[in-house]
Structures are given as C-alpha cells and as structure tokens.
N, C-alpha and C positions, 0 to 999 in steps of 0.2 A: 475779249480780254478785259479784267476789269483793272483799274490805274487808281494810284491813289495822290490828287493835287496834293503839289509839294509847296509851289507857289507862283506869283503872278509875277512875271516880271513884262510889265507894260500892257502889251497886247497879247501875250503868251502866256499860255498857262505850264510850269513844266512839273510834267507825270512822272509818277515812278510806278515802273513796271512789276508783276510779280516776281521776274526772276532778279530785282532791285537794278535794272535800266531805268532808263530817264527818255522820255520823248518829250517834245512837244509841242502845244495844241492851240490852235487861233483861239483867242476867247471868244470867238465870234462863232463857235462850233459848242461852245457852253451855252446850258439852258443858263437863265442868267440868277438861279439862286444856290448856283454853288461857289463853295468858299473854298479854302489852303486847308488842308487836311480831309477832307473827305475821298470819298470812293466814288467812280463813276464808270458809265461803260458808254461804249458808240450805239443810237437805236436812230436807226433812220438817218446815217447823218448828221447825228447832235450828242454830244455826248451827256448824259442823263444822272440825276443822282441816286447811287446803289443805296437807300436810307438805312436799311438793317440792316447793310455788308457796314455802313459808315459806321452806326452806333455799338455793333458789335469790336471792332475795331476800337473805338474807344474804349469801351468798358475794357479788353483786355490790355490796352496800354494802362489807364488809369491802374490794373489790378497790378502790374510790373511795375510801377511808380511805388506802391503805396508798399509791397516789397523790400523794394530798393530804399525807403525811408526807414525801415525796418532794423536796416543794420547797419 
C-alpha cells in the first residue's frame, strides 16, 4: 500500500492512506531521507521512498495550484 507522509509529529510519522486514512508509523521504520509530503511504501520492514509516485504527485498538485490561481 503506498501512504503519502502528512507529518511528523515527534517520533511519528502520520500517513495518509489511499482511501484518505491516516496511520501511523515509528520514524524509526523510515529510511531516513524522507520528508512531509512525499510518497512511500513498506519493502522489508522499512518504509522506502516512492520517487516518481512522489514527483508525479507533485507536478499534478503544482498543475491544480496554478489552475486555481487562474480564476
């Protein structure tokens, strides 16, 4: 299942799920170069970062943003 980090709160990472749930996740179960907003999934035990699930995700929020400035 892949989650997209919402944010950190202390020691916790908390995810949101695809169906827009919220889990979550020891950052101690995070490789340690993910941030708040990206995408990641579990591979072995560690949750990993999805890089083109992430920057695709961006380009389409940035393409909703620049939309929405539009009108």
């Amino acid at each position: 299942m892949d989650l997209t980090v919402d944010r950190f709160e202390g020691d916790i990472a908390v995810c949101e799920t695809e169906d827009g749930g919220h889990i979550e996740i020891p950052r101690e179960k995070l490789s340690e170069d993910i941030r708040e907003g990206e995408m990641i999934t579990e591979c072995g035990g560690v949750y990993v970062l999805l890089k083109s699930k992430t920057q695709a995700r961006r380009k389409r929020l940035s393409a909703v943003l620049k939309e929405l400035m539009k009108e």
